[in-house]
C-alpha positions in Angstrom: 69.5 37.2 46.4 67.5 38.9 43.4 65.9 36.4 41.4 65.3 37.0 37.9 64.0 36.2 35.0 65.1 35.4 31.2 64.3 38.4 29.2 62.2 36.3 27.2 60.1 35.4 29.3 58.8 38.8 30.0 57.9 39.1 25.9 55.1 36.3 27.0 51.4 37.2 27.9 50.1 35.0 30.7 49.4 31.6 29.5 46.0 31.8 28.8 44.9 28.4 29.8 46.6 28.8 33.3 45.1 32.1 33.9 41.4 30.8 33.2 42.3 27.9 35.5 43.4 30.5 38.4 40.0 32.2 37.6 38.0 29.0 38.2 39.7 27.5 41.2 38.8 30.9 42.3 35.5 30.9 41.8 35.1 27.5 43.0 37.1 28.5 46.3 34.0 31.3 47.0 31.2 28.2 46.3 30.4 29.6 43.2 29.4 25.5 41.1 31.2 26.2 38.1 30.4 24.7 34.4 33.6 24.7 32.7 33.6 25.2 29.1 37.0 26.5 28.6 39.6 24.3 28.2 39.6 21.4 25.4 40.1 18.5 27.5 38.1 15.3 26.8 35.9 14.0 29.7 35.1 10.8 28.3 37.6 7.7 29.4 40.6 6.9 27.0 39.3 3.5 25.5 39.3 0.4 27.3 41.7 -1.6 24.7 43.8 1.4 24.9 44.6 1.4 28.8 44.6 -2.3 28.7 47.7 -2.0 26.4 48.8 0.1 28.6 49.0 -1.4 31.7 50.2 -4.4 30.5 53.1 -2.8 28.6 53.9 -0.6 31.6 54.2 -4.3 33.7 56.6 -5.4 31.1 60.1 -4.7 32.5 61.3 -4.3 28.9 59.4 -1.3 28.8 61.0 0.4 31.8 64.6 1.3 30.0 65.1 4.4 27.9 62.9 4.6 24.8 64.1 5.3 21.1 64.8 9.1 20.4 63.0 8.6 17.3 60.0 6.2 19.1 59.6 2.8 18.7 59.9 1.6 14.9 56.3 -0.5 15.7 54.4 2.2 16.2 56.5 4.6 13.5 55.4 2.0 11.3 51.9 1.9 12.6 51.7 5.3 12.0 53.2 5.4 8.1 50.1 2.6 7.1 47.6 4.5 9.6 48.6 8.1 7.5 48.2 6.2 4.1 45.3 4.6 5.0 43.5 7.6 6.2 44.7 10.5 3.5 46.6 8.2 0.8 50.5 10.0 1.1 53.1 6.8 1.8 55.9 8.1 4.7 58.7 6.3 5.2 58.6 5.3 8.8 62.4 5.6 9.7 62.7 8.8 8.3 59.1 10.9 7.9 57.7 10.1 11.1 58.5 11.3 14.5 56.9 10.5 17.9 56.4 12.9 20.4 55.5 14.0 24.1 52.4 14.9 22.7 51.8 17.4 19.6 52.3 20.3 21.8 55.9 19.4 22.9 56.5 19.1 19.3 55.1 22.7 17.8 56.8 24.3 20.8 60.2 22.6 20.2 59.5 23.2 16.1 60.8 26.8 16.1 64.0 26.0 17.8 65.1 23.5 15.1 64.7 26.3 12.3 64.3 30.0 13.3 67.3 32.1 14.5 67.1 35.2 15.8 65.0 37.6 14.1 63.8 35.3 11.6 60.3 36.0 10.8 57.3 33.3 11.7 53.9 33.8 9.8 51.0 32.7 12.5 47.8 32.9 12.2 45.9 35.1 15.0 43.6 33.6 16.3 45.7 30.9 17.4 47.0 28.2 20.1 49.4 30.3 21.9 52.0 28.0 21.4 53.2 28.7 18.5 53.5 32.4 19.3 55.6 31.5 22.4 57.6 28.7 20.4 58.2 31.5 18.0 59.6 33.9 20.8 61.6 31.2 22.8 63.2 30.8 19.7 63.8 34.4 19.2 61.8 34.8 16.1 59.8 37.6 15.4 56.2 37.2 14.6 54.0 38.3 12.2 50.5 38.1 12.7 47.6 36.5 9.6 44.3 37.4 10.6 41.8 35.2 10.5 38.5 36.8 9.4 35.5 35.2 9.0 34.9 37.0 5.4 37.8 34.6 4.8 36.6 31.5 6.4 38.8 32.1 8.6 41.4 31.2 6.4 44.6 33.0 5.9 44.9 35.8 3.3 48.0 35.1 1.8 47.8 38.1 -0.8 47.7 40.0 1.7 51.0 39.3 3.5 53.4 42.2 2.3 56.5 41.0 0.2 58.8 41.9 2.7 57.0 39.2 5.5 57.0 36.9 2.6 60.5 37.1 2.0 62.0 37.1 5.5 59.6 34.0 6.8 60.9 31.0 7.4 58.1 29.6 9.3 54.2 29.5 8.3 51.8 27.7 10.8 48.6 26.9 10.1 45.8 24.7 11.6 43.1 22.7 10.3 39.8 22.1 10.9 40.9 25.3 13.4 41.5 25.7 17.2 39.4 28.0 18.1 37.3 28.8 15.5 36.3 25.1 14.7 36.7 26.3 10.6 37.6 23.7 7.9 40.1 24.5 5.0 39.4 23.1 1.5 42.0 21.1 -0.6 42.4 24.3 -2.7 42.7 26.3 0.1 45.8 24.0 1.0 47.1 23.8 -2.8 47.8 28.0 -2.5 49.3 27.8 0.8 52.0 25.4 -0.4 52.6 27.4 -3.8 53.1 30.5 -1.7 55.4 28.5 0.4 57.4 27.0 -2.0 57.3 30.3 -4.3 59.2 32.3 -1.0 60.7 29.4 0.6 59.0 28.8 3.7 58.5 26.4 5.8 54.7 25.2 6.8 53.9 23.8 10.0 50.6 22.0 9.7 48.5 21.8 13.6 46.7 18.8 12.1 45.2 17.7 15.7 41.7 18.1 15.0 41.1 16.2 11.6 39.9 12.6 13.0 37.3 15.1 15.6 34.4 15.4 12.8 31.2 15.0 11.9 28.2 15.0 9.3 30.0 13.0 7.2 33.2 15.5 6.9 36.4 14.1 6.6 39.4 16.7 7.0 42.3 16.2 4.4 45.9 16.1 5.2 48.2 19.4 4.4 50.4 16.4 2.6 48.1 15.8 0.6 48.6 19.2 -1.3 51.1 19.0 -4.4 54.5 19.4 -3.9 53.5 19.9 0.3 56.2 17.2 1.4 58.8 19.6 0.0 58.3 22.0 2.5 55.6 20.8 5.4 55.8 19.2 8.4 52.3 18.1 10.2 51.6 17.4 13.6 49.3 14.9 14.4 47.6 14.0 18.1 46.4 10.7 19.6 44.6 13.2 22.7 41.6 14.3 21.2 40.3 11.9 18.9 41.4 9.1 21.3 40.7 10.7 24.9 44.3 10.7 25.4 45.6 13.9 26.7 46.9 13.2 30.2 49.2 10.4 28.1 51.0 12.4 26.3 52.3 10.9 22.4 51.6 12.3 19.2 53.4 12.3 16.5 55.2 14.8 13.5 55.3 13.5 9.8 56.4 15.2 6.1 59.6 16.5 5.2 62.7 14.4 6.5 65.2 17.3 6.7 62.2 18.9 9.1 61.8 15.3 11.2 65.8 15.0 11.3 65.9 19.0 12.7 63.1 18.8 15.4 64.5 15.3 16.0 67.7 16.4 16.8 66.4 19.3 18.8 64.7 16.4 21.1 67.7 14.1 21.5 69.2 17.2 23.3 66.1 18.1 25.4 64.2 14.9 26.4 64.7 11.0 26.3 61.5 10.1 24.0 58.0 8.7 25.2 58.0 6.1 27.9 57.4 2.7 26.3 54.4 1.7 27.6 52.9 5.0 26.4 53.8 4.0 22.6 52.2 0.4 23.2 49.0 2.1 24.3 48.9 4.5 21.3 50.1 1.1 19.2 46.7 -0.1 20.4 44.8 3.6 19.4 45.7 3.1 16.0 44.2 -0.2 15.8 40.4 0.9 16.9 38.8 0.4 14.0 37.7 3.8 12.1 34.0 3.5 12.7 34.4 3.2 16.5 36.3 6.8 16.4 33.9 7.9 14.6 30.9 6.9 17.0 33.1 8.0 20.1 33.0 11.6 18.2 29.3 11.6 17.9 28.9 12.6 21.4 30.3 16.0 20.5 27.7 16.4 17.2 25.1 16.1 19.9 26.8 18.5 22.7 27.3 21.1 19.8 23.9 20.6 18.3 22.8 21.5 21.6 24.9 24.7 22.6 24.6 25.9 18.9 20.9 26.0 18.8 21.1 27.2 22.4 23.3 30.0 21.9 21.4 30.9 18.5 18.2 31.2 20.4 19.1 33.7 22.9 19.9 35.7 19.2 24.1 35.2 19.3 25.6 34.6 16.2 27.7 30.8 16.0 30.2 30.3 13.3 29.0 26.6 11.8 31.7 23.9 11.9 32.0 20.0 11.1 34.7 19.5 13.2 36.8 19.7 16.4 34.7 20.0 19.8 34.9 23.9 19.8 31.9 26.6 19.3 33.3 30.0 18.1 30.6 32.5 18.3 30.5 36.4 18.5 30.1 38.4 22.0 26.9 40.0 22.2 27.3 43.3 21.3 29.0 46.2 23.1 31.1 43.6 25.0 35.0 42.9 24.7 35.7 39.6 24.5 37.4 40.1 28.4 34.1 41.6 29.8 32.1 38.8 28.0 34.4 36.2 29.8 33.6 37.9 33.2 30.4 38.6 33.1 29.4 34.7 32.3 32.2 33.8 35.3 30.6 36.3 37.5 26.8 36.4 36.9 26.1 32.4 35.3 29.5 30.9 36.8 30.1 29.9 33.3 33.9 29.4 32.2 34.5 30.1 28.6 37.8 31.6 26.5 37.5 35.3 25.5 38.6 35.1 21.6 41.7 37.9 22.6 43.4 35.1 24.5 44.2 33.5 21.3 45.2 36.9 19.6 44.0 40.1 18.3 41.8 38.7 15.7 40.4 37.1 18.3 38.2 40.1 19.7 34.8 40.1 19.7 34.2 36.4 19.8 34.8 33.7 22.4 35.2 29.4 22.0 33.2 27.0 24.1 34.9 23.6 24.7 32.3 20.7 24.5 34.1 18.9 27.4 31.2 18.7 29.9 28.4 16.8 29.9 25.1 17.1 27.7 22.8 18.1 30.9 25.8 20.8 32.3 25.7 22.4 28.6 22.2 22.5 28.7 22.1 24.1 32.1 25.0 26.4 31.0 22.6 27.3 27.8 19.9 28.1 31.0 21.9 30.6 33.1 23.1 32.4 29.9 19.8 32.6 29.3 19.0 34.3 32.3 21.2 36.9 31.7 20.9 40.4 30.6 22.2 40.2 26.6 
């Protein structure tokens, strides 16, 4: 029996996280001791208080029955006075907020709630790959923003012909960025709703970076644009500021016609987040700010240190405040592909060529700060000892 495939699937580039994993457990078959600074996945251990909470929740047998679609109204409301407390917007936590297997689950499901066949999605390119292959899944079309660093790396929104403008429905954007580590300003924000609002599209805010910063930055909410909770929803993460990614919750909050739409999407796909799972975030969102904030400094000293490494051997590093990426150009004369291969083959270094994440994405490559201080530095070393 032939065997095949959904059409759809074929409109899909590899995924490129996957393929850089096949690469490595390649590489590491042949002996080769691989530094892996490719995927963003936080080494350190989720908190203690958090795993405690878990545990104990997960011992509890009322915890081991079907969860609310919606999550648990504790941590819904934990999450409302966590949001207003952090970037000032109230939510209403029965109808504004939204728990999910984790913010990915949530942009991927996103486009299935409210894009039809060939309605158009605005994403930006570079870009996490999801919402490229929500978009398709959905059957949308896309149509790509570059981001350019003459920009900040920051949409051009005058640019976007009238004719994308008026047949989006979608908009996603992502702040402080994945991969190039950018920030966006409150003005920056303020345009992107008018424009929204002006052609009636929807914005989709990646907000799963803002509580990874440092040097006193503090990234603002999309919500907290005028007139944003008219047309936004925003994604929000409990894996990278909490070391939580193998658990799996984050959340979605803005709009309630855009909760109610991807919430109805998930009643029909998936049975919520196991209970014990929303005790332990219950217990995240207790840690007191200042204790985040120290757990982040780790990564201002790991990007200190590839930053000035990388800037020594002469490559140019885009500078950044926030999330645990470093976005800097190829040297030159080299795709982003041969780049990626050359540090895999010749300093068994594992970075993400910049194309992965789209066209705009060639000529630069991200560095995840997910290893240790003294395997960055060594990674810094065999770079070093390469012919740039």
């Amino acid at each position: 029996m032939e065997i095949k495939l959904a059409r759809r699937l074929s409109l899909l580039p590899p995924y490129l996280f996957k393929e850089i994993d096949r690469l490595r457990r390649e590489a590491l078959a042949k002996g080769v001791d691989i530094i892996n600074a490719s995927i963003g996945d936080p080494d350190r251990p989720t908190p203690q208080a958090v795993v405690e909470a878990g545990q104990a929740a997960m011992a509890d047998p009322a915890n081991h029955q079907y969860p609310s679609y919606q999550g648990m109204a504790e941590l819904r409301a934990a999450v409302a006075d966590w949001f207003k407390g952090r970037f000032g917007p109230e939510l209403d936590p029965e109808s504004e907020v939204l728990i999910l297997i984790g913010s990915k689950e949530g942009v991927a499901h996103l486009p299935l709630a409210f894009i039809d066949p060939g309605d158009l999605v605005l994403c930006p390119s570079p870009a996490y790959p999801v919402y490229f292959s929500g978009t398709v899944f959905a059957g949308g079309e896309v149509w790509e923003m570059p981001l350019l660093p003459e920009n900040g790396f920051f949409p051009d929104l005058k640019a976007i012909p009238a004719e994308a403008a008026r047949r989006a429905k979608v908009m996603w954007l992502n702040y402080p960025n994945n991969p190039t580590s950018a920030e966006a300003t409150y003005d920056q924000f303020q345009a992107a709703v008018d424009f929204a609002l002006e052609n009636g599209i929807i914005i989709c805010h990646d907000a799963a970076y803002t509580e990874m910063t440092f040097d006193g930055y503090k990234a603002p909410s999309f919500l907290e644009a005028r007139g944003a909770m008219e047309c936004t929803l925003e994604f929000h993460s409990f894996s990278k500021p909490f070391q939580m990614t193998g658990w799996r919750v984050g959340m979605a909050v803005g709009n309630r016609e855009l909760v109610a739409g991807l919430g109805q999407v998930k009643s029909n796909v998936d049975s919520g987040v196991f209970q014990a799972v929303q005790k332990a975030a219950l217990a995240a969102l207790a840690i007191p700010a200042e204790e985040v904030a120290a757990g982040q400094a780790v990564y201002r000293r790991r990007r200190e240190t590839v930053v000035k490494g990388l800037e020594q051997l002469g490559l140019e590093v885009w500078p950044s405040r926030a999330t645990f990426y470093v976005w800097a150009r190829n040297p030159a004369g080299l795709s982003s592909a041969q780049w990626a291969a050359r540090l895999l083959g010749e300093a068994g270094v594992v970075i993400t060529p910049g194309n992965g994440f789209g066209t705009a994405g060639e000529g630069w490559f991200r560095i995840a700060l997910s290893a240790p201080e003294e395997r960055l530095e060594e990674m810094i070393h065999r770079i070093g000892k390469m012919d740039l």
